[in-house]
N, C-alpha and C positions, 0 to 999 in steps of 0.2 A: 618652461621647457622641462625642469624637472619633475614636477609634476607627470609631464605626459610621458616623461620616460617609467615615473614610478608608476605608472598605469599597466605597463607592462613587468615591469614587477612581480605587481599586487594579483598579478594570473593564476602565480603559484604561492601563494599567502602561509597554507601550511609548511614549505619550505623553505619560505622568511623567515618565518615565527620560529621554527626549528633553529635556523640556523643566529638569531638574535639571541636564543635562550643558548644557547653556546657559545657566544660571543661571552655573555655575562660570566658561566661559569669559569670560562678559562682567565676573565680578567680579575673574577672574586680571588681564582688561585694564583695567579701573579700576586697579587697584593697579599696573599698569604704567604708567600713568603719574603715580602718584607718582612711584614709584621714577626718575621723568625727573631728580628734583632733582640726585642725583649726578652725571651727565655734565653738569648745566647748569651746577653749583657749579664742577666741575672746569674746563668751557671758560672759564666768566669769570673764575675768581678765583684758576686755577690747582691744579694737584694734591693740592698740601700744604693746603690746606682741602676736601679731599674724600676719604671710602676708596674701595678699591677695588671693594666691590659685587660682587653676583652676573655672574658669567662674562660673560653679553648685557652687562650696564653696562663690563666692564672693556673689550669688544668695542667701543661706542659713545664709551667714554673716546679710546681707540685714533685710531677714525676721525674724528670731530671733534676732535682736537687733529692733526689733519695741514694743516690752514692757519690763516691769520690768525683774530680772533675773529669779526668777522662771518662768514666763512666756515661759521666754528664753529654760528655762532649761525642760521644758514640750513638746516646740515644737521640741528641738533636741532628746529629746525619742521618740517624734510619731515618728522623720526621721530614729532614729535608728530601730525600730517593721518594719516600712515599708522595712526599706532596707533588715531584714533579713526575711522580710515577701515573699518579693518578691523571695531572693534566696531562703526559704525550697523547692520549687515546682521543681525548674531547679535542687535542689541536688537530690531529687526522682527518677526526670528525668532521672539524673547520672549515680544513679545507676542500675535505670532499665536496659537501653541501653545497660553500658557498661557490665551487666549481661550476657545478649543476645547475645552481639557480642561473650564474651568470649565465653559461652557455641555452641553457633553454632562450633566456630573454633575449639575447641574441639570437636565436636560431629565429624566434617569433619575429624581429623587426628586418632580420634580413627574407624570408620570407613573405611577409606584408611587403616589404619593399618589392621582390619579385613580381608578388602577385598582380603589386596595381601596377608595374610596367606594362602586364601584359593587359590589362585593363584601360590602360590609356589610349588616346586615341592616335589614331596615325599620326594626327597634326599636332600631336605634343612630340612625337618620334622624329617627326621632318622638323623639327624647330629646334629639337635639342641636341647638341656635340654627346655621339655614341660614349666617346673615352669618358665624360662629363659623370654618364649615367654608372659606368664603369667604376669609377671611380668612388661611387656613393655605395654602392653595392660590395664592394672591397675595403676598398682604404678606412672611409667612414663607418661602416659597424666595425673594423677591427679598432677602432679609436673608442665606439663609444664600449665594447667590450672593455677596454682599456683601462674606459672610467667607469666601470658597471666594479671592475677588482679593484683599481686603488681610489676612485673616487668616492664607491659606495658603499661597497665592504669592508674594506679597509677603514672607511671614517666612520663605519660603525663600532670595527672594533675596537679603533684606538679611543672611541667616546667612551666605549666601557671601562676600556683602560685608565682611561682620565678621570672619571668619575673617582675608581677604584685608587688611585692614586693620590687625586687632593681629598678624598675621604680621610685615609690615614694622615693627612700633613694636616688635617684641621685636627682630627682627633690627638695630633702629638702635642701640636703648639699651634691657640686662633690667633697669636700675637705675629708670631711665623707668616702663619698663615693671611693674612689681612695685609703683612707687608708684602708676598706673591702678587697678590691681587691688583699693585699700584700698579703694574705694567701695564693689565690683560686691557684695559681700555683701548691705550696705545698699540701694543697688538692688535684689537680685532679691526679696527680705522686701517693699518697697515696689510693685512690679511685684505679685509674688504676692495680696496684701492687698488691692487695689483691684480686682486684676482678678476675685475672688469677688464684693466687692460690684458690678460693674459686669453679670455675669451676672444676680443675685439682683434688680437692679433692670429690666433690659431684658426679662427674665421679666415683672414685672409690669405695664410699657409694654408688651408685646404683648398680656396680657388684656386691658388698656387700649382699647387699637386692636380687638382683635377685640370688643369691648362697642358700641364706637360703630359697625363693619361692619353689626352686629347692629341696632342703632336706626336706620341708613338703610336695611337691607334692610325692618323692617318698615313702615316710612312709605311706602316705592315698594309694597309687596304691600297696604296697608292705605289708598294714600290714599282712596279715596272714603269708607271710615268716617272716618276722619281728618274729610275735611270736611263729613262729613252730621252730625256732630256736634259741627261748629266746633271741635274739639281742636288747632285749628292750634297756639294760643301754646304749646299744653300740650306738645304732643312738643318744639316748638321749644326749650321750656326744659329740656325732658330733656336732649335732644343739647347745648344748652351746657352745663350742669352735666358731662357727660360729657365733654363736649371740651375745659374749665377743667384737669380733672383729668387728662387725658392731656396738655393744652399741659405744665402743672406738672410731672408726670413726666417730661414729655420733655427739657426744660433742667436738672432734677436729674440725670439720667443721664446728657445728656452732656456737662455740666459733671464729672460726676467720671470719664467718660473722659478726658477733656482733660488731668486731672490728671496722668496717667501720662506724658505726651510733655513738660510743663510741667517737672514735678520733675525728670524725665532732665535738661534745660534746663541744669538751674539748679546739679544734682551738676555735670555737666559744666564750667561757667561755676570752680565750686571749683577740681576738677581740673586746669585749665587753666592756673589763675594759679597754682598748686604746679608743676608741671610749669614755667610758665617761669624761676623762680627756682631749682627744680633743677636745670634744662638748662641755665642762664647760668655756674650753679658749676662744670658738670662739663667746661664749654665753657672757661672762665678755667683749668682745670688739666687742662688737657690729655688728660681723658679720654674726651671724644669729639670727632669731627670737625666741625664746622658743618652739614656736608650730611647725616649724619646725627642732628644732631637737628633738620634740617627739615624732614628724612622720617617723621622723631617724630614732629614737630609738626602735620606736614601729613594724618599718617596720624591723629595723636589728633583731629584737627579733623572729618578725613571723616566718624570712625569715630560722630561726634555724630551725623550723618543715619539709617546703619542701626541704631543705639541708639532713635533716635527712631521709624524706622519701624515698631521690633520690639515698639515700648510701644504704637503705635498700634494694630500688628497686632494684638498681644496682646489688646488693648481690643476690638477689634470681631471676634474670635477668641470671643469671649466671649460676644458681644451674636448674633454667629451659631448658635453654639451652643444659646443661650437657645431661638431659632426653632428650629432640629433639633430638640430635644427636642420641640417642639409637633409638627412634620410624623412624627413617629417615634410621635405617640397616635396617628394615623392609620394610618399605616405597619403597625407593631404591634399594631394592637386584635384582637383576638380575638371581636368580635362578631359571627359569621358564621353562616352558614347552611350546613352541612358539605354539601358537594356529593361525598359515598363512594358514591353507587348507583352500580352494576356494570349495571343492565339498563336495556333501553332501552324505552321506554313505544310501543308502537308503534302501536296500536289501544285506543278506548276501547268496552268492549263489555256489560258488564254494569250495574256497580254502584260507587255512592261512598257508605263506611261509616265511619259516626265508630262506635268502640267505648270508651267508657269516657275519652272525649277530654276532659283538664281543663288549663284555662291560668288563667296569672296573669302582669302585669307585674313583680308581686313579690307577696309572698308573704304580706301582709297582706290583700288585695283579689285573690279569685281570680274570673275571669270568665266561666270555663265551667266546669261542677260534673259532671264524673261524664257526659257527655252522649254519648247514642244515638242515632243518623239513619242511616238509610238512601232515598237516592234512586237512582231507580233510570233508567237509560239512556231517554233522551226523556223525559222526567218534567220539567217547567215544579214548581219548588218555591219558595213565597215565604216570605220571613222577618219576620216582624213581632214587632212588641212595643215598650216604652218605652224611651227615649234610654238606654244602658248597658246594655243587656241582652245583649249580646257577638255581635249578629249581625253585623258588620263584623268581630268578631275571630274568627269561624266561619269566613265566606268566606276571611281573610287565611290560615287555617293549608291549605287546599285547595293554591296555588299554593307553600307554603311562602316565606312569607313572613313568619310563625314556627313553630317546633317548638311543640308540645304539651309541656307539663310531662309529665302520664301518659296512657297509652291511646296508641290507633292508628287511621290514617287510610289507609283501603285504599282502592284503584281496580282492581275487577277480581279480590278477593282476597287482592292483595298491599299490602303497608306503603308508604304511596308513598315514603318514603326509600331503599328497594331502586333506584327510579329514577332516573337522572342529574336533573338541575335540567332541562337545558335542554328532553331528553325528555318533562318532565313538564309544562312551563308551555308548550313548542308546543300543548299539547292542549286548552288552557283560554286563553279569551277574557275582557278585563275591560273593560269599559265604567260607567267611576265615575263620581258626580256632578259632583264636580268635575273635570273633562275636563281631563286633560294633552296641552296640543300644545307646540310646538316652533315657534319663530322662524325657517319656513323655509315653503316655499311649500305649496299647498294639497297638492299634488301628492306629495309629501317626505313630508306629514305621512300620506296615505294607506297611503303604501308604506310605512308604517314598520311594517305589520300581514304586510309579504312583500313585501319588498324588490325579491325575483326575479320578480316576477308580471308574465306578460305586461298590454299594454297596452286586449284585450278582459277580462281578467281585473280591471284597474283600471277599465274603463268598466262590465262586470255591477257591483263593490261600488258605484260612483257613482250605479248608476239605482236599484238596491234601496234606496240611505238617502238615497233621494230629493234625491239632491241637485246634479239635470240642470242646474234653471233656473238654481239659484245659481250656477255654476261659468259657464252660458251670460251670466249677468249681468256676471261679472266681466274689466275688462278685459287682463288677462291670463290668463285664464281659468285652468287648472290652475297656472299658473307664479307666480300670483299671491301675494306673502307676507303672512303673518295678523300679525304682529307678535311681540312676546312674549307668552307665553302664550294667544296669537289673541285682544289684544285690539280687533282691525281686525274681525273678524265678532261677530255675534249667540252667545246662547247656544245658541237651538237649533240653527244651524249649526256649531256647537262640537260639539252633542252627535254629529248627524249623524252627519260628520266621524269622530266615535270609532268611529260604527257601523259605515262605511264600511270602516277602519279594520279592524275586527272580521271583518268577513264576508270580506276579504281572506284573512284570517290561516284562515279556514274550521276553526275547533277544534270537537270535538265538546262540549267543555263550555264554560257561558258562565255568567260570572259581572256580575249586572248589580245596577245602584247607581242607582235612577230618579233623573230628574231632570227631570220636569214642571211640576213647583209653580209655578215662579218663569218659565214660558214663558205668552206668549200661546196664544188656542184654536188659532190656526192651524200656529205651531210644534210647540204639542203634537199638534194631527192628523197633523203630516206627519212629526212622533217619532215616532209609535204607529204609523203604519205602517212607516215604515223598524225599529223593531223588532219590528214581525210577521214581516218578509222573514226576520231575523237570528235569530228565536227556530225557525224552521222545520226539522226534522229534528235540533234539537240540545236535548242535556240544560242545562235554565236554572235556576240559584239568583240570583232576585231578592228584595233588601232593597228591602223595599217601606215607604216614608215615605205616601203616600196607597191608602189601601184601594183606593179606585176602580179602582186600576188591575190589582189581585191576584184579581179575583171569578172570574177565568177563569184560574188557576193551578188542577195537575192536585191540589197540596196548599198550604197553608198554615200553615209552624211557627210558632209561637206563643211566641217568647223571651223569658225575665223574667228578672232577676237568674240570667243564666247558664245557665238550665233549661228545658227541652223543659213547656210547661205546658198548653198545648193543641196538637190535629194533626188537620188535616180538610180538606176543600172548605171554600165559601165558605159554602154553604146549614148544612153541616152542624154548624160554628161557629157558626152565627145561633142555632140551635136549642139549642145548649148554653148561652147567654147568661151566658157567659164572660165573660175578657179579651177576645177578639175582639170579641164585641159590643157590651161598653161604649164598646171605641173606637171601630167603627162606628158606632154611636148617637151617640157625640159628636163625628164626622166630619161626619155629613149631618144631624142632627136640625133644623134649620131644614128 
């Protein structure tokens, strides 16, 4: 998993490499001023309690012992302003950088993530909880950002820091220093240990969180059933029992992150007090200097901070990763709709042929059996039949929006998978009953059927789906915004809108999903016109939910459990007194 997070990383290498050569610098100058102890030892306390030190300290020894001590003691503070004069600008640096890098690599995995939502196919969208998706997209890159600063940046710089740190404790005393070392074993077994379970747990807080995304997306898409059926307390109690169980998870998990910075603490805490009973002995016999083992000391002291950061890093290194793996089901799914057509759909002119076309969502319940259709260019064809009888799953495999298990679906002759996606779905119009608009103004939402259409082009689709007054009515007229999901207008204005929408996009095939039922007479009069304009010179497959509205279709298929059962006009279904006309009789029989 790390690995493929450092893949996106490694995008931007030059400003890795940038921001590692800065890490170093500023951890060389951290430890440069440890190293201050020896010329500070040497000015006050004299020579013979201090060693010589690397070449720069015997340099500084030199020049501060050329006057009295204050003198002394003056020019070791200008060295100290300089030294962390120099570092403020490189820590800046730091964090700019590593600002940058992070937010790029995130910007790249939340956009991969976008991309292939929109990439995936219908039947990963119908199978997967919207809040779910929600959830990876938000919650999940803001965590593996999380761990992109303290899990990757941060454990980089405090490894600088660490380095820099037991560099100087070994250079003071290897005696010292070889007795630090009895712990690190036991440390990294402890480190290692916690930090699986702290993965394995922050894994299950994020299904957590994405459960509850899930239960407040469906109360905002569902309140009015919510409260037409007074369910208030009911969901209410769902989401607390949901969010008991995620509170509880969440102070398990990082309570036993916490663990890891805690126990470093406390090793250290041992460490420390062995270390100063070693240092006092070797200090009483002469075998080390004072100043270095303050440099010891001071360096073992440091060295507790990048210890502690690397437990913390480590900790939420983990907790990041957890989210990767989530944005990586997205990232990696494989549920696609292979867009390999070579040819371009460029005219629609004859015919659209199921041959032998059979689907299923699995393979226990198959939804279309073996089925044959042929409609032919301007040909008005209606689908009818009872709830599940795969006339939604017909239309869906036209625009491919899934493949067919077996058989083949031509336009023209040809297999439409021959044709690019985008080729093929320019040419085909859908206007569904539940109308998809967009949180954007009237205008935005038309154009979204041809973006580039001039502005007589948007005022023809506006007068044909009848929808002059409205747009006259409204006080920002075109500019006007519908809300989410337009819940600021009418349904029939919704539907309009899509038709408008539709005739824009001017496709020769139209795929249409009524939606009269639930309108007044007048919206439905002023739908049924705006879809006579839209059905005008183009080949139409309507799933027709009310007869009334199919009597004037050029044919009528007849779907049952997945099969072609009747096929006719409207007269000539009457007279087979069929399925057609039992539901028609039990349509109008008052």
């Amino acid at each position: 998993m790390l690995r493929k997070l450092g893949r996106y990383l490694f995008e931007y290498k030059a400003l890795l490499i940038s921001v590692l050569i800065i890490m170093m610098i500023v951890a060389i100058l951290s430890g440069f001023t440890v190293g201050m102890i020896t010329p500070i030892v040497s000015s006050l306390f004299g020579s013979t309690y201090a060693s010589s030190g690397p070449w720069i300290f015997r340099w500084l020894i030199k020049w501060v012992t050329q006057g009295d001590r204050l003198e002394n003691l003056i020019k070791l503070a200008i060295s100290l302003i300089l030294i962390y004069g120099i570092k403020f600008p490189f820590s800046l640096l730091l964090y700019y950088l590593s600002d940058s890098l992070e937010q790029r690599t995130i910007a790249d995995i939340r956009v991969d993530m976008f991309g292939k939502l929109t990439n995936l196919s219908y039947r990963f969208h119908s199978e997967t909880k919207s809040g779910e998706l929600l959830s990876k997209i938000t919650n999940d890159t803001e965590k593996i950002r999380f761990a992109l600063r303290r899990g990757v940046i941060h454990l980089g710089q405090n490894m600088f820091l660490l380095v820099v740190y037991l560099g100087l404790a070994l250079w003071a005393s290897w005696r010292l220093f070889f007795l630090a070392l009895l712990l690190t074993p036991f440390t990294l077994l402890v480190i290692q240990f916690i930090g699986k379970k702290v993965r394995g747990k922050f894994t299950t807080l994020r299904k957590e969180r994405a459960f509850l995304n899930t239960l407040a997306s469906e109360m905002l898409h569902g309140i009015k059933i919510i409260k037409s059926f007074g369910m208030e307390r009911y969901e209410l109690d769902r989401f607390k029992e949901a969010n008991v169980n995620y509170r509880k998870n969440y102070v398990k998990s990082h309570l036993l992150k916490a663990f890891l910075p805690a126990s470093s603490e406390l090793m250290g805490a041992v460490l420390a007090g062995g270390i100063l009973v070693l240092g006092g002995i070797l200090i009483f016999r002469g075998v080390i200097t004072p100043d270095r083992f303050l440099v010891f000391l001071g360096s073992i002291i440091l060295v507790q901070q990048p210890i502690r950061q690397l437990n913390l890093a480590y900790g939420d290194l983990q907790h990041g990763l957890a989210s990767m793996e989530s944005a990586l089901e997205i990232i990696e799914a494989t549920d696609i709709i292979r867009d390999e057509g070579k040819e371009i759909l460029k005219s629609f002119g004859k015919a659209i042929r199921f041959e032998d076309v059979s689907f299923s969502y699995d393979e226990s319940k198959p939804i279309l059996k073996n089925l044959n259709l042929k409609i032919k260019k301007g040909e008005t064809v209606a689908l009818v039949g009872p709830s599940g009888g795969g006339k939604t799953t017909l239309v869906n495999l036209i625009p491919r929006f899934f493949d067919p298990v077996s058989g083949v679906i031509e336009i023209d002759g040809k297999d439409i998978r021959s044709f690019s996606l985008d080729s093929l779905r320019k040419k085909i119009g859908i206007v569904t009953q539940d109308v998809i608009l967009f949180n954007d103004s009237v205008r935005n939402n038309i154009l979204y059927g041809n973006p580039k259409a001039t502005k007589s082009k948007l005022n023809e689709s506006i007068k044909k789906s009848h929808l002059t007054t409205f747009v006259s009515e409204l006080k920002k007229g075109l500019e006007t915004e519908i809300g989410e999901k337009g819940e600021r207008i009418s349904g029939g204005e919704k539907q309009r809108i899509a038709i408008a929408r539709a005739i824009l996009k001017n496709p020769p095939i139209l795929i249409l999903d009524e939606a009269t039922s639930s309108l007044d007479a007048v919206s439905e009069k002023l739908l049924q016109d705006a879809m006579a304009e839209l059905l005008k010179g183009r080949t139409a497959i309507i799933i027709a939910h009310r007869l009334s509205t199919v009597r004037c279709a050029d044919r009528i298929i007849v779907l049952s459990k997945g099969e072609v059962v009747e096929e006719g006009n409207h007269s000539e279904l009457l007279k087979k007194n069929g399925l057609y006309a039992q539901h028609y009789t039990l349509q109008f029989k008052e």
